[in-house]
C-alpha atoms as a printed R data frame, in Angstrom:
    type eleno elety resid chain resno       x       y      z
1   ATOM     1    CA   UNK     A     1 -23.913  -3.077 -6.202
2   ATOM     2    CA   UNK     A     2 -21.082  -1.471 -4.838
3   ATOM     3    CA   UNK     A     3 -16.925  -2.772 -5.973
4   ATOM     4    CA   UNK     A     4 -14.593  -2.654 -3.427
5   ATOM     5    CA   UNK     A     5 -11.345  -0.950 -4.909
6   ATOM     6    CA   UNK     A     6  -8.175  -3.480 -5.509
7   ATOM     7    CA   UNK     A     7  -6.520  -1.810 -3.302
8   ATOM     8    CA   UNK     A     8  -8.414  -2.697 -0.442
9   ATOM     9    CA   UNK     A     9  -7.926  -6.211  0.398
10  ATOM    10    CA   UNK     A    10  -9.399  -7.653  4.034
11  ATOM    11    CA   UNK     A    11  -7.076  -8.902  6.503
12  ATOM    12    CA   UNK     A    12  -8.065 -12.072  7.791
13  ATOM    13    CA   UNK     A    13  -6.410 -11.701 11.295
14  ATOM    14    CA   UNK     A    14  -8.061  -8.148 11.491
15  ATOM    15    CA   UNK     A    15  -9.714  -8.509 14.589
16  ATOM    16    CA   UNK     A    16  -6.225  -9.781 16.405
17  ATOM    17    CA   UNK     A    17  -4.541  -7.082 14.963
18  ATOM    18    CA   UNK     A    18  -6.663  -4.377 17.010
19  ATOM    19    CA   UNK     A    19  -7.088  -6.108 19.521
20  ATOM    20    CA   UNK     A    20  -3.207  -5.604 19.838
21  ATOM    21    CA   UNK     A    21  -2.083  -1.849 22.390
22  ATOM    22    CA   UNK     A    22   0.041   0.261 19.968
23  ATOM    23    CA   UNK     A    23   2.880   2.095 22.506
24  ATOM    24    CA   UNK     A    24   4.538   5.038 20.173
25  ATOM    25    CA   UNK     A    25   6.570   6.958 22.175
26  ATOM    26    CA   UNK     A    26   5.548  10.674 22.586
27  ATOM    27    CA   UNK     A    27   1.822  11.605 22.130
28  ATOM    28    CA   UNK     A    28   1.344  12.541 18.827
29  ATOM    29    CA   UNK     A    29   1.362   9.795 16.373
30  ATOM    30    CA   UNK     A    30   3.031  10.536 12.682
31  ATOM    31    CA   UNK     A    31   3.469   8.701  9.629
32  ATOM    32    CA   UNK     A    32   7.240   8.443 10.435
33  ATOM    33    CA   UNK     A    33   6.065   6.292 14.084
34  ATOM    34    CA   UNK     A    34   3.533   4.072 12.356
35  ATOM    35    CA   UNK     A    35   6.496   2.844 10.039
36  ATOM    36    CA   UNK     A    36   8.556   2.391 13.222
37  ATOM    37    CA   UNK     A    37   5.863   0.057 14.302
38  ATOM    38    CA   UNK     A    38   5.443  -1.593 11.254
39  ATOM    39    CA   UNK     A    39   9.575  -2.562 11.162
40  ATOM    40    CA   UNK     A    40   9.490  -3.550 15.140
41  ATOM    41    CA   UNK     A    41   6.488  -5.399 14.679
42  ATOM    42    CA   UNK     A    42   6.716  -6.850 11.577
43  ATOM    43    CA   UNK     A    43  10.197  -7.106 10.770
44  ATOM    44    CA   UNK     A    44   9.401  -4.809  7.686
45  ATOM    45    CA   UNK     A    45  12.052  -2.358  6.429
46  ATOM    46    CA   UNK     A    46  12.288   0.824  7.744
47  ATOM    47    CA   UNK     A    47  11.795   2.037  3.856
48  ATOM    48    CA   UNK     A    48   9.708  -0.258  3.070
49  ATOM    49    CA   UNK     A    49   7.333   0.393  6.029
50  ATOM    50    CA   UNK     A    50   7.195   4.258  5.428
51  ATOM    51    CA   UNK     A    51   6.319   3.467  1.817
52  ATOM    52    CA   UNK     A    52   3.677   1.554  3.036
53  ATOM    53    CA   UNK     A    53   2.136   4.010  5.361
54  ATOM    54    CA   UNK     A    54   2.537   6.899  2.869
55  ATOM    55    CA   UNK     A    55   0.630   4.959  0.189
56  ATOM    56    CA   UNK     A    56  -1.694   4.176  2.949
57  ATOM    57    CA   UNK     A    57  -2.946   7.210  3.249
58  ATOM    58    CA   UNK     A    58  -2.545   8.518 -0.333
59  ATOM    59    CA   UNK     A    59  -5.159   5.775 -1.097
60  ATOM    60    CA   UNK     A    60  -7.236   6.965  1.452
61  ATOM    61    CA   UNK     A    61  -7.031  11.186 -0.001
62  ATOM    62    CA   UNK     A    62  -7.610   9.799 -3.423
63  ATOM    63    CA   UNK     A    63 -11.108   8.273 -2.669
64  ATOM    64    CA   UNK     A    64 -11.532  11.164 -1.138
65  ATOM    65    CA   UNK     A    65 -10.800  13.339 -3.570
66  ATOM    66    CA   UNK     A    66 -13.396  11.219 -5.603
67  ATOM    67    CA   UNK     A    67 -16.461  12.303 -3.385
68  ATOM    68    CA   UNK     A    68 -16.094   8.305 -1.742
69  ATOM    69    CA   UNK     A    69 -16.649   7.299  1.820
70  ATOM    70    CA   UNK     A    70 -13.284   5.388  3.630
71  ATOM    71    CA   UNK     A    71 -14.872   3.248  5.784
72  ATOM    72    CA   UNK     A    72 -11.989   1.508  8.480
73  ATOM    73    CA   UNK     A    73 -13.827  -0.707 10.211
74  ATOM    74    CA   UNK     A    74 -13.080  -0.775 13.976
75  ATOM    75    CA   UNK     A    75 -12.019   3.126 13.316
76  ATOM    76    CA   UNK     A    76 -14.791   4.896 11.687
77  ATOM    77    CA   UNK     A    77 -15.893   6.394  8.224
78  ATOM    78    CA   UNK     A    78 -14.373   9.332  6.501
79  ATOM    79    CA   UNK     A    79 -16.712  11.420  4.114
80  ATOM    80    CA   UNK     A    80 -16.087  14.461  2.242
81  ATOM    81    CA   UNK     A    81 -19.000  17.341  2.188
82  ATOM    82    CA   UNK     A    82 -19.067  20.598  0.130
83  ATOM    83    CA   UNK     A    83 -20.295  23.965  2.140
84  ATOM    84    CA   UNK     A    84 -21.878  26.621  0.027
85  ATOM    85    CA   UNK     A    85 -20.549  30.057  0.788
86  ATOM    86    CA   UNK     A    86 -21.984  32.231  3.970
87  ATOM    87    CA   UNK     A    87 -21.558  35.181  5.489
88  ATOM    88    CA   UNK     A    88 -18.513  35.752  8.661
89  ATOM    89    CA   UNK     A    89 -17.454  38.283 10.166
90  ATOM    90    CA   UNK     A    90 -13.941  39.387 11.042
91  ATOM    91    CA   UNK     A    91 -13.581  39.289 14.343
92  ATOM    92    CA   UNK     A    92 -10.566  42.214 15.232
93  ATOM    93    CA   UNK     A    93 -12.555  44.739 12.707
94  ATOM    94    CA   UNK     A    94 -16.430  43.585 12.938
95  ATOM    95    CA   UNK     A    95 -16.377  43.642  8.734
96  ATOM    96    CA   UNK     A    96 -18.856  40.666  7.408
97  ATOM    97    CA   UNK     A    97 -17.107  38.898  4.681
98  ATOM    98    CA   UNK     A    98 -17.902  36.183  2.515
99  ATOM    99    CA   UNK     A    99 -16.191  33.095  3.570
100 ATOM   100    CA   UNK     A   100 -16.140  30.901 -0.025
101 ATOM   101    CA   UNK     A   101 -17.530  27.282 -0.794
102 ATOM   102    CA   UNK     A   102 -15.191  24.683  0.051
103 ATOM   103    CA   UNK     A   103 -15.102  20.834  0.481
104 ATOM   104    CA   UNK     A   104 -14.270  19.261  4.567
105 ATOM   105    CA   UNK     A   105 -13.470  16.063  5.449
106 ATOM   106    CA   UNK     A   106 -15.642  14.493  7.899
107 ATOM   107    CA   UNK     A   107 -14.505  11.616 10.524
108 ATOM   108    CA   UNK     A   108 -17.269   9.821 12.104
109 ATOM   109    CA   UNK     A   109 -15.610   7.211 14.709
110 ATOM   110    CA   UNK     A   110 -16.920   3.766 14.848
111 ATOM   111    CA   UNK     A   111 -18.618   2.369 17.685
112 ATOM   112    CA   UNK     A   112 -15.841   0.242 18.458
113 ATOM   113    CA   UNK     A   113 -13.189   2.893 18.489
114 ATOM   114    CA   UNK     A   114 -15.976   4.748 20.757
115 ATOM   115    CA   UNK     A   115 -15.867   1.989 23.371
116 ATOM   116    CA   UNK     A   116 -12.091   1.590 23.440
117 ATOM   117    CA   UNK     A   117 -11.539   5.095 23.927
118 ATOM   118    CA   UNK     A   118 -13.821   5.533 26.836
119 ATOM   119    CA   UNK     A   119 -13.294   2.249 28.816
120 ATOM   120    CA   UNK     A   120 -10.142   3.424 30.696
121 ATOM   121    CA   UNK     A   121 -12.527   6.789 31.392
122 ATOM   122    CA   UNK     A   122 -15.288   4.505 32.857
123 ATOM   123    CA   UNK     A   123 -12.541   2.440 34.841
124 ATOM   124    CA   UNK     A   124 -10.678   5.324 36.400
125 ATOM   125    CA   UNK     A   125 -13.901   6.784 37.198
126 ATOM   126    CA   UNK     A   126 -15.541   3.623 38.747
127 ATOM   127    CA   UNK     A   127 -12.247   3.839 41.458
């Protein structure tokens, strides 16, 4: 049987939280605008909030670091996988080189996130 960590607790209003549209001004979304949304949202201190979304994530690399799978329901799953070593090639000289082992992070989006993501594509195209 599987423990969920103690850091992870469920949110009981989960599903009202994303049903909520996020607005951050600009395009790209950083750490620095999630805690901006946390303090207008929440009332949250600006301090407090960027703690919160640094720790956030730190929990999030440190499972990974484990070889665990993040799994943010409504968002997806993120899973770590090793790659044994291959052969490349350099591209400006046409030398093959070895291009080493290493571990990637993987991000499989949920269904969910899936949907949300296309339905203003299937709207605007539908006009």
């Amino acid at each position: 049987m599987k423990r969920k960590p103690e850091e992870f607790e469920e949110i009981d209003d989960a599903e009202d939280a994303a049903d909520e549209e996020v607005v951050v001004g600009g395009i790209t979304v950083n750490k620095a605008a999630l805690a901006e949304v946390i303090f207008e949202r929440h009332g949250i201190d600006r301090h407090d909030g960027k703690q919160f979304v640094d720790r956030f994530f730190e929990l999030i690399i440190e499972h990974l670091k484990q070889g665990h799978v993040v799994k943010l329901p409504g968002l997806g799953n993120f899973s770590v996988r090793d790659k044994n070593a291959r052969p490349g090639r350099n591209l400006k000289t046409g030398e093959t080189v070895l291009i080493n082992e290493r571990r990637v992070v993987n991000f499989h989006p949920s269904g969910t996130l899936n949907a949300r993501v296309t339905e203003n594509l299937i709207k605007d195209e539908a006009k």
